[in-house]
N, C-alpha and C positions, 0 to 999 in steps of 0.2 A: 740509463735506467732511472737518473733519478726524474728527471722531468717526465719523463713517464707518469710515475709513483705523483708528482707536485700537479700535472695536467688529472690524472685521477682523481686524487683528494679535492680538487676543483671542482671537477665534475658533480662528485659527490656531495659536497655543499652548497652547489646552487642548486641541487635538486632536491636539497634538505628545507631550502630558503625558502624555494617555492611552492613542495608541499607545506610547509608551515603556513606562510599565506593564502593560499590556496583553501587549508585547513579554517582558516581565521574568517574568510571571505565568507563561506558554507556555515558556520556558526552565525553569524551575524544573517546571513540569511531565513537560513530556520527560525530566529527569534524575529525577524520582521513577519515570516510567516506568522507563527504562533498568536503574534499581539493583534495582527487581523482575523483569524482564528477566533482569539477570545471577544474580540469584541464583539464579535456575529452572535455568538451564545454559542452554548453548549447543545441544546436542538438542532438549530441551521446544521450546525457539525454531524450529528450524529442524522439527520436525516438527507444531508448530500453525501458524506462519505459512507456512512453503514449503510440505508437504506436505496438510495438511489447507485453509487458504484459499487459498492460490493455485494447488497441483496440482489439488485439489479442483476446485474452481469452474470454474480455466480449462478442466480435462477436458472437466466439464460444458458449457461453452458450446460448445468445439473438435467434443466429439461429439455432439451434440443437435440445438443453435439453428441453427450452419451447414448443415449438413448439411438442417437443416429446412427454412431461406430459402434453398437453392440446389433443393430439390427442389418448388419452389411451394407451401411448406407443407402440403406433405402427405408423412403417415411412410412411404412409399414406400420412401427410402432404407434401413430395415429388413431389408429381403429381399435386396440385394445384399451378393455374396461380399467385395466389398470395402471393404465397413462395417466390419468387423470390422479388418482391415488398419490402417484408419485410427483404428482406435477406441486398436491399439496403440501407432501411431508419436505420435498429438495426447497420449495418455495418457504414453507416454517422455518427451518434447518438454516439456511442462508441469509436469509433477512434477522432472526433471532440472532446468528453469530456477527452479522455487520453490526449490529445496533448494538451488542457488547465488545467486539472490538474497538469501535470506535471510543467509546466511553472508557473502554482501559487505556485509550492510546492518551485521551482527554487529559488523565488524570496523572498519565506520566508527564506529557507538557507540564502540567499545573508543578508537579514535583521539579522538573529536570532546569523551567522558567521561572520560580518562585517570584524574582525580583523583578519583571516585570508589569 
């Protein structure tokens, strides 16, 4: 039993080792991120990650996919006057919350990075 119990606690410590490492690895990572990050600027940021991946994309799913799965998969919804309506407000809606996400995300690096 006891080697058991001594092979366990083993176990359990190199698995503590190497999440710690592991851990350590990913912080140092994120802040090499961040330092290239900040030096692009605060725009580049906020117009590749808010507006290009997250206005982008969620546009796209906001005016496409829904609109596709609510009309039984068929492009139907096309021809109505009110496609368009929504094409503007999902398009405001998306692009306005990329370009504040990314700016609050900015400002937590700036916090979380201080000293670099």
């Amino acid at each position: 039993m006891n080697k058991i119990m001594y092979i366990f606690i083993i176990f359990i410590f190199f698995f503590n080792i190497e999440y710690i490492i592991d851990n350590f690895t990913k912080i140092e990572k994120r802040k090499i991120k961040w330092k290239r990050m900040k030096d692009k600027g605060l725009v580049l940021y906020i117009i590749i990650g808010g507006v290009f991946y997250y206005g982008f994309i969620g546009s796209l799913i906001g005016m496409i996919i829904v609109p596709w799965i609510n009309f039984n998969f068929s492009f139907d919804f096309i021809y109505y006057e009110t496609y368009i309506s929504w094409c503007f407000i999902i398009g405001t809606i998306m692009l306005s919350s990329g370009i504040i996400s990314r700016y609050l995300k900015w400002k937590d690096y700036q916090k979380k990075y201080e000293s670099l």
